[in-house]
C-alpha positions as CSV (number, residue, x, y, z in Angstrom):
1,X,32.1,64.5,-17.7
2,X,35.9,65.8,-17.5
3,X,38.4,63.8,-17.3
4,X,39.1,64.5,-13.6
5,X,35.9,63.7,-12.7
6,X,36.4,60.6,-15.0
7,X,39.0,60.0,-13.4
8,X,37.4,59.8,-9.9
9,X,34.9,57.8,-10.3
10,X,37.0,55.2,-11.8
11,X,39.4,55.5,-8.4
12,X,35.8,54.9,-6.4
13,X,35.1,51.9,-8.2
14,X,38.4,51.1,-8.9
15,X,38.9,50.8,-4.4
16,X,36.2,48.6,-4.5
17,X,37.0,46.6,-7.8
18,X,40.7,46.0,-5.9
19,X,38.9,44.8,-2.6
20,X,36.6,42.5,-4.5
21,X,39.1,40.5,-6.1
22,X,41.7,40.7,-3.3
23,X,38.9,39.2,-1.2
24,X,38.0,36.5,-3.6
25,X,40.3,35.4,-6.2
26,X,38.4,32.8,-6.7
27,X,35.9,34.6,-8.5
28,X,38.4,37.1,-10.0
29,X,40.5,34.6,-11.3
30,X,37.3,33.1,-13.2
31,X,35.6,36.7,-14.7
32,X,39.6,37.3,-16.0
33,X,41.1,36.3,-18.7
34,X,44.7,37.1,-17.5
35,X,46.7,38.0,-20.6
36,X,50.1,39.3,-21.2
37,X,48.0,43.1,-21.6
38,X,46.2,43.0,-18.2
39,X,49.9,41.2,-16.5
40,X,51.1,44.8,-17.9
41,X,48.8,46.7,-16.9
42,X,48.5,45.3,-13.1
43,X,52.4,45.2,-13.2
44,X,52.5,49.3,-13.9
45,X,49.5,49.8,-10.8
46,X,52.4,47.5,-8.5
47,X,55.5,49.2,-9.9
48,X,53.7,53.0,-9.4
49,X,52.3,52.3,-6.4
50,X,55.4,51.1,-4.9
51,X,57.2,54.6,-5.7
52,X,54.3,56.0,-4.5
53,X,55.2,54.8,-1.1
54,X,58.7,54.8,-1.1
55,X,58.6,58.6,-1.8
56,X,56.1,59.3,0.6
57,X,58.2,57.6,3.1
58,X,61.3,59.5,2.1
59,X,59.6,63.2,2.2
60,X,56.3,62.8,4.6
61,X,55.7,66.6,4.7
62,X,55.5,67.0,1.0
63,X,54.6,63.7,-0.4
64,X,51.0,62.3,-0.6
65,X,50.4,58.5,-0.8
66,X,48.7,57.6,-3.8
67,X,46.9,54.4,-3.3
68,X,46.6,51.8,-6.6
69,X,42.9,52.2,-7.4
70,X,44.7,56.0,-8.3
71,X,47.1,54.7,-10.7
72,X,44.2,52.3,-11.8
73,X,41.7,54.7,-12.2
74,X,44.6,57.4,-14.3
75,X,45.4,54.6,-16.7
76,X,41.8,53.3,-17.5
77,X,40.4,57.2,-17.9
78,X,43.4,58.1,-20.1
79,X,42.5,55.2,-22.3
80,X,38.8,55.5,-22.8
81,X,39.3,59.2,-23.2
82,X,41.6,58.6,-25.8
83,X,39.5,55.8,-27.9
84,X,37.2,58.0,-26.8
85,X,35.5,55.0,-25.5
86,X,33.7,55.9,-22.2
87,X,30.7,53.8,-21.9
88,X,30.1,52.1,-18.9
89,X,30.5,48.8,-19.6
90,X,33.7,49.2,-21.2
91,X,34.9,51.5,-18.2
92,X,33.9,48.5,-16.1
93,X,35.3,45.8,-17.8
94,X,38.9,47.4,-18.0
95,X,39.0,48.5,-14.2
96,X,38.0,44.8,-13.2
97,X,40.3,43.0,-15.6
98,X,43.4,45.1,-14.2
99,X,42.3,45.1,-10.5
100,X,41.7,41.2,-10.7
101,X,44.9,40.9,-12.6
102,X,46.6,43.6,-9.8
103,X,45.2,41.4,-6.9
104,X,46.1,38.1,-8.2
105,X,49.7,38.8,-9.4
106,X,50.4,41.1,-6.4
107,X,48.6,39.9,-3.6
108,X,50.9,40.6,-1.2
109,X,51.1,44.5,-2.2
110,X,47.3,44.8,-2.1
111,X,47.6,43.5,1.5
112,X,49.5,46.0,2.7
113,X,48.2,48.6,1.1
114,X,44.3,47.3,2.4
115,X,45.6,47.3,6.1
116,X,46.8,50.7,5.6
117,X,43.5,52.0,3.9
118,X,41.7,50.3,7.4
119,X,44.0,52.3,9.6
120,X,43.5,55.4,7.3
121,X,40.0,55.2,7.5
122,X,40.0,54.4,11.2
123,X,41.5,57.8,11.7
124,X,39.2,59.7,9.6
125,X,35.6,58.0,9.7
126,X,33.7,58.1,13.0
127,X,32.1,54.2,13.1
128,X,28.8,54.1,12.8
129,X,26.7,53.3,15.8
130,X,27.1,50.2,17.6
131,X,29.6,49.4,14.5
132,X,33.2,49.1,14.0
133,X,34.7,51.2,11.3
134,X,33.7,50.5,7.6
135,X,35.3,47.8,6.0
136,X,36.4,47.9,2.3
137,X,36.9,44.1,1.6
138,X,33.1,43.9,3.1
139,X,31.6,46.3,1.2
140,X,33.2,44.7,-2.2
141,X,31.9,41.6,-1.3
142,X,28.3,43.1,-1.2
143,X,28.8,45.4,-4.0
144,X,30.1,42.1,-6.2
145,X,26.9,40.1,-4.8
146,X,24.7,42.8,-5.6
147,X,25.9,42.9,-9.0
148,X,25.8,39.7,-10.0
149,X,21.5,40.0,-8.4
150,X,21.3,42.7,-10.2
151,X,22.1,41.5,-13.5
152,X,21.9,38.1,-13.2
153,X,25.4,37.3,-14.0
154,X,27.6,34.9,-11.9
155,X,31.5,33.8,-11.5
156,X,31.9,30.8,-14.5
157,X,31.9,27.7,-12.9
């Protein structure tokens, strides 16, 4: 895989990963270990994302917003490519551990920056029959449930 296309599929998960543990930081909080590292990490996703904004805000025509899972997903595929460490599991485990860290320590942020993906999405998706538009906190909580089915792993208690 190259590293863009690395680096996409860790921004796919990575949306979802965010909207999971903004949606329960309950169970984020209890899969994460939140250590001065991953308070770094989620720290740089806050700190980027925010200039992110503020310069799309200041030059609309020329700026693009970059949403966090983007900054997520550049930081986690820049690291496993360069301990050339890019199995699956290890992908996994650094995108959740800095978008529970992200969601937890700046709650508020991801907020904002959800409501604005609904009203993106609004505008581009045409809902589905008989159906509002998608909903990204929804389809994390399913995606997390279906997980832990899958492999038979739950939140500690």
């Amino acid at each position: 895989m190259t590293f863009s296309e690395l680096e996409q599929v860790c921004s796919n998960a990575g949306s979802l990963l965010c909207a999971a543990a903004y949606g329960d930081p309950e169970t984020a909080g209890a899969r994460v270990e939140l250590d001065s590292d991953l308070a770094a990490e989620a720290d740089l996703v806050a700190r980027r994302t925010g200039d992110g904004f503020r310069a799309c805000l200041k030059d609309r025509e020329n700026t693009i917003i970059t949403w966090p899972w983007d900054h997520l997903a550049t930081r986690v595929a820049w690291g496993a490519t360069r301990a050339e460490s890019v199995s699956e599991r290890s992908l996994g485990d650094r995108l959740f551990g800095i978008a529970a860290a992200y969601a937890l320590r700046h709650r508020d942020q991801l907020g904002v920056v959800l409501d604005l993906w609904g009203q993106v999405v609004v505008g581009l998706v045409a809902a589905p029959a008989g159906g509002g538009p998608p909903n990204l906190l929804e389809m994390a909580r399913q995606l997390l449930r279906a997980f832990d089915e899958e492999t038979g792993v739950a939140a500690p208690a």
